[in-house]
C-alpha positions in Angstrom: -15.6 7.4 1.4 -15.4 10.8 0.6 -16.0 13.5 3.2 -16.6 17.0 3.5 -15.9 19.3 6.1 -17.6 22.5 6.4 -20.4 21.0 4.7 -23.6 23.2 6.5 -21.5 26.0 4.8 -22.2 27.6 1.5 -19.5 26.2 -0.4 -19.5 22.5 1.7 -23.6 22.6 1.1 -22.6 22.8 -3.1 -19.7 20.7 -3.0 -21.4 17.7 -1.0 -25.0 18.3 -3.9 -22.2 18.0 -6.7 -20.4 14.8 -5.5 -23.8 12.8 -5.5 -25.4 14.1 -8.5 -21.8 12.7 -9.9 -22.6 9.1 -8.6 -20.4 9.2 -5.4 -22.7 6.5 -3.3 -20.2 6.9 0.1 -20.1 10.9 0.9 -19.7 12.0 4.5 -21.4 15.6 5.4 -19.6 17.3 9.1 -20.0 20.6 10.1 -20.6 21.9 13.5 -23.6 23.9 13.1 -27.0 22.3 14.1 -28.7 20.3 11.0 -31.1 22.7 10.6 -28.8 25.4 10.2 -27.0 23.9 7.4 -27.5 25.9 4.1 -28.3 22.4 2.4 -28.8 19.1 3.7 -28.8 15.7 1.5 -30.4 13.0 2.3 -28.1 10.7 0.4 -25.1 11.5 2.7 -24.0 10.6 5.8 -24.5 14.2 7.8 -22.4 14.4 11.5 -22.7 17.3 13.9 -18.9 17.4 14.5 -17.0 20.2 16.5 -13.3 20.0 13.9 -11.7 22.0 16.1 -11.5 19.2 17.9 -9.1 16.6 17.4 -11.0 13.6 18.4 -14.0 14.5 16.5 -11.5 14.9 13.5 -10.6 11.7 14.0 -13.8 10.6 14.2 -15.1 12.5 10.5 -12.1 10.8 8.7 -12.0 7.5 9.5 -12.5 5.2 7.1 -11.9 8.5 4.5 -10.1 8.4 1.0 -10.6 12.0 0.3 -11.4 14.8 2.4 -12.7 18.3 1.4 -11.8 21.0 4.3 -13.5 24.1 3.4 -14.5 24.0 7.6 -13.7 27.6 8.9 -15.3 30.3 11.3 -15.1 33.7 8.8 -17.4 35.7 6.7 -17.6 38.5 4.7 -14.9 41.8 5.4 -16.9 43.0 8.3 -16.6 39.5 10.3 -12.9 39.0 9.4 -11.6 42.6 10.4 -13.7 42.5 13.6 -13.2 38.6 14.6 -9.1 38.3 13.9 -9.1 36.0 16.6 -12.3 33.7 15.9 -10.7 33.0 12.2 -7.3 32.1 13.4 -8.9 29.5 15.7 -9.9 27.9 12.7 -5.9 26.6 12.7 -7.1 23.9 14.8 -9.4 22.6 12.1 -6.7 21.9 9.5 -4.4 21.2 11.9 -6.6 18.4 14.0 -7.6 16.9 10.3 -4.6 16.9 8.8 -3.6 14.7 12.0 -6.4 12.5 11.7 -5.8 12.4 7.3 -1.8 10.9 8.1 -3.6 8.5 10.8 -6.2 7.0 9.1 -4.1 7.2 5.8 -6.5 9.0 3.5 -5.5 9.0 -0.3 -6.2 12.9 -0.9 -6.7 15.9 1.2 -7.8 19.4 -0.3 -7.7 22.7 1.7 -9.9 25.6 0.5 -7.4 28.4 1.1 -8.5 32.4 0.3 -6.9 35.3 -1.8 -6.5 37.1 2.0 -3.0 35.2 2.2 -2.0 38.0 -1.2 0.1 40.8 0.9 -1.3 43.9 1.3 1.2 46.1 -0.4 0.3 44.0 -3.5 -2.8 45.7 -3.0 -3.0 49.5 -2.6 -4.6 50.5 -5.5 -8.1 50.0 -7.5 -5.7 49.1 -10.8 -4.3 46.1 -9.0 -1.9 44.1 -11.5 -3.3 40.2 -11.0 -2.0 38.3 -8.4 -0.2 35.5 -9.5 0.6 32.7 -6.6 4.3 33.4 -6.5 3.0 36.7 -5.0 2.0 35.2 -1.4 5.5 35.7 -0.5 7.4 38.0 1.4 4.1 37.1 3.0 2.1 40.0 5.1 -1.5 38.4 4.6 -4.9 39.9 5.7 -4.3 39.6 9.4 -5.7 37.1 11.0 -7.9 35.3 8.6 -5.0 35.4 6.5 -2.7 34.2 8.0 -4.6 31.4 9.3 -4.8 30.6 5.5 -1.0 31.0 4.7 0.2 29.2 7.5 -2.5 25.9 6.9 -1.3 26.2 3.3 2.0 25.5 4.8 1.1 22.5 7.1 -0.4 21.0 4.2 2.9 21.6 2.3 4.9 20.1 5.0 2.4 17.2 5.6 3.2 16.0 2.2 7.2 16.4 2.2 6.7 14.5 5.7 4.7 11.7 5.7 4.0 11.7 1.8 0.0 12.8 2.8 -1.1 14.2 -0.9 -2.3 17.5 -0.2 -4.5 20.1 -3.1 -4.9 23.8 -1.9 -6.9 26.4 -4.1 -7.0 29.7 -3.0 -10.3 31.2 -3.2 -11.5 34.5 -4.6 -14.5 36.0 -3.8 -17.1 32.5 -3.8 -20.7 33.9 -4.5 -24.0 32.8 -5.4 -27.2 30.9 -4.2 -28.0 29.4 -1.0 -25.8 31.4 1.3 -25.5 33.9 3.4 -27.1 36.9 2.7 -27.6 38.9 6.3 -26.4 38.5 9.8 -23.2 39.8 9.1 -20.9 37.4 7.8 -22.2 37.8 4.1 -19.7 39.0 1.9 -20.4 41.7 -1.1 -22.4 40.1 -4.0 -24.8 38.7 -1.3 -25.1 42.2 0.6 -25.7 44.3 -2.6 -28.7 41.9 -3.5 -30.0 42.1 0.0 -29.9 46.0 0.4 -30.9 46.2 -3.4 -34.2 44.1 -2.5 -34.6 46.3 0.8 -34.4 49.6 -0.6 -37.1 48.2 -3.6 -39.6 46.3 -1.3 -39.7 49.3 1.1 -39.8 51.9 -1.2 -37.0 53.9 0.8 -34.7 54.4 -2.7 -31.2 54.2 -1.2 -28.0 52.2 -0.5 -25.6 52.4 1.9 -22.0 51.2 0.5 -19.2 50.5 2.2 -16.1 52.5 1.6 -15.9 54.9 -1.6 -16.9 52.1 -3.9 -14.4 52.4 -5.9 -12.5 49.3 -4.4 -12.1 46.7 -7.1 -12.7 42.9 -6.9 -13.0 39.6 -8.8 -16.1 37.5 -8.1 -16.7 33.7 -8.6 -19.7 32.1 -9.4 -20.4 28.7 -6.9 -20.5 26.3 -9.9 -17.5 27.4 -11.4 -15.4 27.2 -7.7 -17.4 23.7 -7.0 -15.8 22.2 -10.8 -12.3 23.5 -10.1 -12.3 22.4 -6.8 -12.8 18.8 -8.3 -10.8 18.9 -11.0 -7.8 19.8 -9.0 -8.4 17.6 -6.5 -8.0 14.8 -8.7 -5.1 16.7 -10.1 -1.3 16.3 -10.0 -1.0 20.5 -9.2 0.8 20.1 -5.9 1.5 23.9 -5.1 -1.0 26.3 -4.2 -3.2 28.0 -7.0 -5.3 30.7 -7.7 -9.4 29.8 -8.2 -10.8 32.7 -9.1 -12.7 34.6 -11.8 -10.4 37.7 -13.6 -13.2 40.1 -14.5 -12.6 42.3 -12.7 -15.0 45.3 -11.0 -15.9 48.4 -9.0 -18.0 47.8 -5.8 -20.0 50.6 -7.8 -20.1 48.7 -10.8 -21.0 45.6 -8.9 -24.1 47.9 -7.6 -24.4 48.9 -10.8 -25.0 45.4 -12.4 -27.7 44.7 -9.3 -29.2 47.2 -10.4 -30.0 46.3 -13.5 -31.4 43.1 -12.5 -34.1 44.8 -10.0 -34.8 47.7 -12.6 -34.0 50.0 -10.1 -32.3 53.5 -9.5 -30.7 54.4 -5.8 -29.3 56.9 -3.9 -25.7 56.0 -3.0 -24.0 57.1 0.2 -20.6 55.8 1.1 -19.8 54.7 4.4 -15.7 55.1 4.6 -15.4 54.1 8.1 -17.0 50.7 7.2 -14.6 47.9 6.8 -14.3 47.8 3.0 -10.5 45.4 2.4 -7.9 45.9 0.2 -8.1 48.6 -2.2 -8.4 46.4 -5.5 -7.6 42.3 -5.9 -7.9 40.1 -8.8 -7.0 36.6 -9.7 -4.3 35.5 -12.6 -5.5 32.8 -13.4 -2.4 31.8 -16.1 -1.6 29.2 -14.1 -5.0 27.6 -13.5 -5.2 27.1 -17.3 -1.8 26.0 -18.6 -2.1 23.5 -15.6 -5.6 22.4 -15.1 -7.4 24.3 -18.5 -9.7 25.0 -15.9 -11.8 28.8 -16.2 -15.0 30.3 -15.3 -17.7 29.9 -17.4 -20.1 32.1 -15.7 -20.1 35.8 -16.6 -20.9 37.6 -13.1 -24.2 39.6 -14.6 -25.4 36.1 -15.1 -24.6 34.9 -11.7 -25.5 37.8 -9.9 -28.7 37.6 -11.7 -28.8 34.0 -10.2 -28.1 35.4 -6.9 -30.5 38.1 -6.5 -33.2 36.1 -8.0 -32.7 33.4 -5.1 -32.1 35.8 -2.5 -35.4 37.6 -3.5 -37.3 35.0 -3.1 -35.9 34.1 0.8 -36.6 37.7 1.7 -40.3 37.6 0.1 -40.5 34.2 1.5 -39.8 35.2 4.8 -41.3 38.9 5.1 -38.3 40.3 5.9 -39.0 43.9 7.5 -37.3 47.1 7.4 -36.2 47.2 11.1 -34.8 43.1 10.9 -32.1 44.2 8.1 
């Protein structure tokens, strides 16, 4: 039995599509969202409305488990995780509460979907960031409180495995994007809002943008197929420390605006909110590691997954009739 936790979430909703296209026959589907708020829902799995923050229901999603996914966590994009510090570290008792129920129910493999927020800030100051390589968590002063959820679960996992011999996999995400996500609300994160306003500004005729920051903070961005593989692979892999999963193109928010763009064949007005939350001022993945370990890399360039993106997020907006005044 395989299960996934987290799986109404954007990355979960992928992961648990990939698994049975694969031939997994047994895959459990938990999240605590109502069904019909899941991003994806398969038939072929075995889909619980679970609260994981609880430890009996943890107990409950893993028995009978061999390998559990955790990518469960209450965040967003940079405007949920600066204003909700204490919502994300709650998400402690997710990993926490599983992790129990993994060592009780003696699962084979256990895989936590850490984040590139556990990277210290002062790593971080500038647009020309030098790659961040993992040995770089450390002296740690993560993004607070999202972060350091992330660092310190990374660390239960760690001492999971030197304790009871649980094997544990930890990727740290950077900067997941692409289809059947989140897109508005709030907890999007940047690829997603770009389409979005893009689509807005073109639909309505009203040619501007409003970005957040100066734009000239500079990120990595990596396309959902490419994280879903490398999830996977390392998994099923012998890499027992934490490791960067990321793409190492790196870009301008106003190149990244740029690129969208392109796509819709439109020109806009840019005004820069600086009082917006906007992150760190630059962070990329090294992804040196990654390759001489698991000869894992992305294979999606981001115009093409951005393309991807907007196309599908287009069509939910046109879908939907999305107004002016809802956005």
């Amino acid at each position: 039995m395989i299960v996934v936790c987290g799986a109404g979430g954007f990355i979960g909703g992928h992961l648990v599509q990939a698994l049975i296209q694969q031939g997994h026959e047994s895959v459990r589907a938990v999240d605590v969202k109502p069904l019909d708020e899941w991003y994806q829902v398969s038939q072929q799995a075995e889909n619980l409305v679970l609260d994981l923050q609880v430890k009996e229901h943890c107990e409950r999603a893993l028995y009978g488990a061999s390998t559990v996914y955790n990518l469960a966590a209450d965040m967003g994009g940079m405007g949920f995780i600066e204003n909700n510090k204490a919502l994300c570290m709650l998400s402690v008792l997710i990993n926490t509460h599983l992790l129990m129920a993994a060592h009780k129910h003696q699962v084979d493999r256990f895989f936590f979907a850490s984040s590139a927020c556990v990277y210290p800030a002062y790593r971080q100051t500038t647009p020309e960031v030098v790659p961040l390589k993992e040995v770089d968590a450390y002296p740690a002063m993560p993004e607070d409180g999202y972060g350091w959820e992330k660092l310190f679960s990374e660390r239960m996992c760690r001492h999971y495995t030197e304790d009871f011999g649980l094997i544990t996999r930890v990727a740290r995400y950077h900067n997941v994007y692409g289809p059947s996500g989140t897109y508005d609300g709030g907890r999007e994160k940047a690829p997603a809002a770009i389409c979005r306003k893009v689509i807005q500004a073109k639909l309505s005729g009203v040619h501007e943008i409003e970005i957040w920051g100066d734009g000239n903070q500079t990120r990595s961005f990596m396309y959902i197929d490419d994280c879903i593989k490398g999830t996977i692979d390392l998994t099923a892999s012998d890499i027992t420390d934490p490791i960067n999963l990321g793409s190492n193109q790196l870009v301008t928010i106003n190149q990244l605006v740029d690129i969208v763009e392109n796509i819709a064949q439109v020109k806009l007005k840019r005004t820069y909110n600086l009082s917006a939350p906007k992150g760190v001022n630059g962070r990329n993945s090294d992804n040196a590691m990654i390759q001489a370990l698991l000869g894992w890399q992305p294979s999606i360039r981001l115009e093409d997954g951005m393309e991807r993106t907007y196309r599908w997020i287009y069509d939910q907006m046109t879908k939907n009739r999305v107004l002016v005044g809802s956005l």
